[in-house]
TIRO-2110 file (N, C-alpha, C; in Angstrom, 1 decimal):
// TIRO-2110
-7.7, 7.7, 10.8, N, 1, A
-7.7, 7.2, 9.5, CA, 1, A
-6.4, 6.5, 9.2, C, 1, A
-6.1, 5.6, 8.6, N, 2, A
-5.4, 4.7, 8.1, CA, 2, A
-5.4, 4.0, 7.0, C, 2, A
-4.2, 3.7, 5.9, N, 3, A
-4.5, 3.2, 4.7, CA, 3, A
-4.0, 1.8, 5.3, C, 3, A
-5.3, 0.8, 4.7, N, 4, A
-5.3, -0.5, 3.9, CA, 4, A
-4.7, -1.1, 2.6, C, 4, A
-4.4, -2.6, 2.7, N, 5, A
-4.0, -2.8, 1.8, CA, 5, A
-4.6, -4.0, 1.7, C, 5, A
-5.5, -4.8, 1.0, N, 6, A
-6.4, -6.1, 0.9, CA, 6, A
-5.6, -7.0, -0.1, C, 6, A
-4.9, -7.9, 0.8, N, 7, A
-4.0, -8.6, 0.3, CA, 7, A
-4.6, -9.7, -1.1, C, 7, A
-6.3, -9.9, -0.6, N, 8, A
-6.9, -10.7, -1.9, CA, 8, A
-6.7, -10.0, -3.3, C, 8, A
-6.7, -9.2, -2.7, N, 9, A
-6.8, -7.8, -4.4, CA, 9, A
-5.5, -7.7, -5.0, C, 9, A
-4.6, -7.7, -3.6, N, 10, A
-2.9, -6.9, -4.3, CA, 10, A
-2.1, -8.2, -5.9, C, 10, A
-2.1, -7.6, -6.5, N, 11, A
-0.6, -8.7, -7.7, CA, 11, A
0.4, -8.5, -7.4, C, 11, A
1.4, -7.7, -6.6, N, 12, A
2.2, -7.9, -6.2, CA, 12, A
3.1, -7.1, -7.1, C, 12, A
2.2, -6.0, -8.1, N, 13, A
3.1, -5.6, -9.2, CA, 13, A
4.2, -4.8, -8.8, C, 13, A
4.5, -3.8, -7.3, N, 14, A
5.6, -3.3, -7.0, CA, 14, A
4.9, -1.3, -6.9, C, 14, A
3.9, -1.2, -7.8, N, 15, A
3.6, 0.1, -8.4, CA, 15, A
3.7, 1.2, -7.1, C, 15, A
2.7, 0.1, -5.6, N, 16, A
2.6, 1.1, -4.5, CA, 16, A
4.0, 1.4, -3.6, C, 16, A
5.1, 0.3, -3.9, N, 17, A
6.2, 0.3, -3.4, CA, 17, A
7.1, 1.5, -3.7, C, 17, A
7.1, 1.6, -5.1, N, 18, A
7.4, 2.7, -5.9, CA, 18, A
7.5, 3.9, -5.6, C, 18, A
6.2, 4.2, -5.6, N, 19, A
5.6, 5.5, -5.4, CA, 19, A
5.9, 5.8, -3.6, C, 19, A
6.1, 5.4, -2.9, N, 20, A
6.0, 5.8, -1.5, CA, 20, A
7.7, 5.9, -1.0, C, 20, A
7.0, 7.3, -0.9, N, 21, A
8.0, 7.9, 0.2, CA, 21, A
8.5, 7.9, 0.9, C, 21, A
7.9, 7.2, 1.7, N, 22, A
8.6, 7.0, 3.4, CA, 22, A
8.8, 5.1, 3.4, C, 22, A
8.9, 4.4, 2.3, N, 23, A
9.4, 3.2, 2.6, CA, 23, A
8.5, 2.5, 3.2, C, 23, A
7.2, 2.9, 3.3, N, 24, A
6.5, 2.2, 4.4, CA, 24, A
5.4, 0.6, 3.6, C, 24, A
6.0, 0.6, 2.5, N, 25, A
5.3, -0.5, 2.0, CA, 25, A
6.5, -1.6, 1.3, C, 25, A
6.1, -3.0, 1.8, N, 26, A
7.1, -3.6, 1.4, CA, 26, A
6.7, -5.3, 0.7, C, 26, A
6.9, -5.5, -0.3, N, 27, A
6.6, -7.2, -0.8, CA, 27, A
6.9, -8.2, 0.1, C, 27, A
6.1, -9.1, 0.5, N, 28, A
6.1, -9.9, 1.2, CA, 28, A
5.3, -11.1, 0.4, C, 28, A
6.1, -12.1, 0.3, N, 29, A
5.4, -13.3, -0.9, CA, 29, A
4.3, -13.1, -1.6, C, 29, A
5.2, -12.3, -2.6, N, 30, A
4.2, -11.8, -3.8, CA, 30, A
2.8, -11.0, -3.2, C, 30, A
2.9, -10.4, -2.0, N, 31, A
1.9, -9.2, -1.7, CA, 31, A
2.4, -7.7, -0.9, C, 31, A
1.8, -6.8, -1.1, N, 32, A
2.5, -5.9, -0.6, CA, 32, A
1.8, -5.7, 1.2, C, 32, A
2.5, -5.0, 2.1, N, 33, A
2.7, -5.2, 3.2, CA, 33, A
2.9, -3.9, 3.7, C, 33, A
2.3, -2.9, 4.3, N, 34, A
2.2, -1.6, 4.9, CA, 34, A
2.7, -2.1, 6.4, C, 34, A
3.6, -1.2, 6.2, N, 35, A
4.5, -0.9, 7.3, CA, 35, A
4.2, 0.2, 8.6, C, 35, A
2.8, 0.5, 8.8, N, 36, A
2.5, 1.4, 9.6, CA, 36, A
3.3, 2.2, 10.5, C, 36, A
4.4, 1.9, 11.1, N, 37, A
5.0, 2.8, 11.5, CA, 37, A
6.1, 4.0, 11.1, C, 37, A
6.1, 3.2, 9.5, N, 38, A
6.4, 4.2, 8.5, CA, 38, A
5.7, 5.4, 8.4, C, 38, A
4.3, 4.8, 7.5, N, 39, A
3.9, 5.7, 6.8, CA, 39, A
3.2, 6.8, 7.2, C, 39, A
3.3, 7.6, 6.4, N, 40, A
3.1, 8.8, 6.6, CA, 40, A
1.1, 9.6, 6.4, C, 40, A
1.0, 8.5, 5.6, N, 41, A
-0.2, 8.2, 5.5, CA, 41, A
-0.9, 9.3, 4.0, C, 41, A
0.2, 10.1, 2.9, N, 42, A
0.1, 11.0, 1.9, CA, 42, A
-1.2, 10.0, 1.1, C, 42, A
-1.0, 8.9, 1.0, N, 43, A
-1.9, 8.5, -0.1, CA, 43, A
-1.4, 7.9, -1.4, C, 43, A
0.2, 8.5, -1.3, N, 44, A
0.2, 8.3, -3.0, CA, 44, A
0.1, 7.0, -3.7, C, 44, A
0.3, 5.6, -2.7, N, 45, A
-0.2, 4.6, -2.9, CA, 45, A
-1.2, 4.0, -3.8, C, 45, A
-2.4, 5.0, -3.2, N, 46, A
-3.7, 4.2, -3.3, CA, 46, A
-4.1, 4.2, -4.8, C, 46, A
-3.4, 5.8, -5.6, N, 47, A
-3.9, 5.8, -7.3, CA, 47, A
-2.7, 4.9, -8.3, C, 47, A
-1.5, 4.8, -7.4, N, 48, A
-1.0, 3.7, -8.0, CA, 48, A
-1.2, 2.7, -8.2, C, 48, A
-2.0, 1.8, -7.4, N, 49, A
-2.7, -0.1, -7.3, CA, 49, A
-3.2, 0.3, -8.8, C, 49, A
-3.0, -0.6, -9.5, N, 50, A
-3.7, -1.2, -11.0, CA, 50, A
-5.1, -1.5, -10.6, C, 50, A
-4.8, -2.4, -9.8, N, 51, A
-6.1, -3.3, -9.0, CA, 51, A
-7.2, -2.6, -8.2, C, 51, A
-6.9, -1.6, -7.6, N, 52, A
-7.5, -0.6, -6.3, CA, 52, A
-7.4, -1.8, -4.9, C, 52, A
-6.6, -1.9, -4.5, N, 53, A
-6.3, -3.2, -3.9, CA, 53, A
-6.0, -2.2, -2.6, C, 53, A
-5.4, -0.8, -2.3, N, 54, A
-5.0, 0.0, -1.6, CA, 54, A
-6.0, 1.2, -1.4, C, 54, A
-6.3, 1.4, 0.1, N, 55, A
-7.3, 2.8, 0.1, CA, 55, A
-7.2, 3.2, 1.7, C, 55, A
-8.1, 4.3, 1.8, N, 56, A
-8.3, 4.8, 3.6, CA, 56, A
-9.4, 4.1, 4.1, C, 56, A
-9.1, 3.8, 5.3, N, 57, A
-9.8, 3.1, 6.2, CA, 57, A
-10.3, 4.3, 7.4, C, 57, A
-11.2, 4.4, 7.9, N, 58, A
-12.0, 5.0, 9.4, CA, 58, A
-11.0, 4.4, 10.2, C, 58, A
-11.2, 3.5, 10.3, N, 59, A
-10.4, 2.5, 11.7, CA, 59, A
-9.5, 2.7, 12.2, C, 59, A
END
């Protein structure tokens, strides 16, 4: 399992950056950008997105 982040969806508001822990998300021209070998994979991301732009993936 792995969290996604669907760049069509993200605004760029900052909220998932915030919230995360381990650093593992980061703005990249106005979209946010998971850093997989950061994260830790907690989640706390995903209820942050405004948008739901962030979630768990199978893959």
């Amino acid at each position: 399992m792995t969290i996604v982040i669907d760049a069509e969806r993200c605004t760029g508001c900052g909220n998932c950056v915030a919230v995360c822990p381990a650093d593992a998300i980061e703005l990249r021209n106005g979209r946010a950008v998971l850093l997989a070998e950061r994260c830790d994979f907690d989640g706390l991301c995903i209820p942050a997105c405004p948008v739901s732009a962030i979630g768990f993936s199978e893959d």
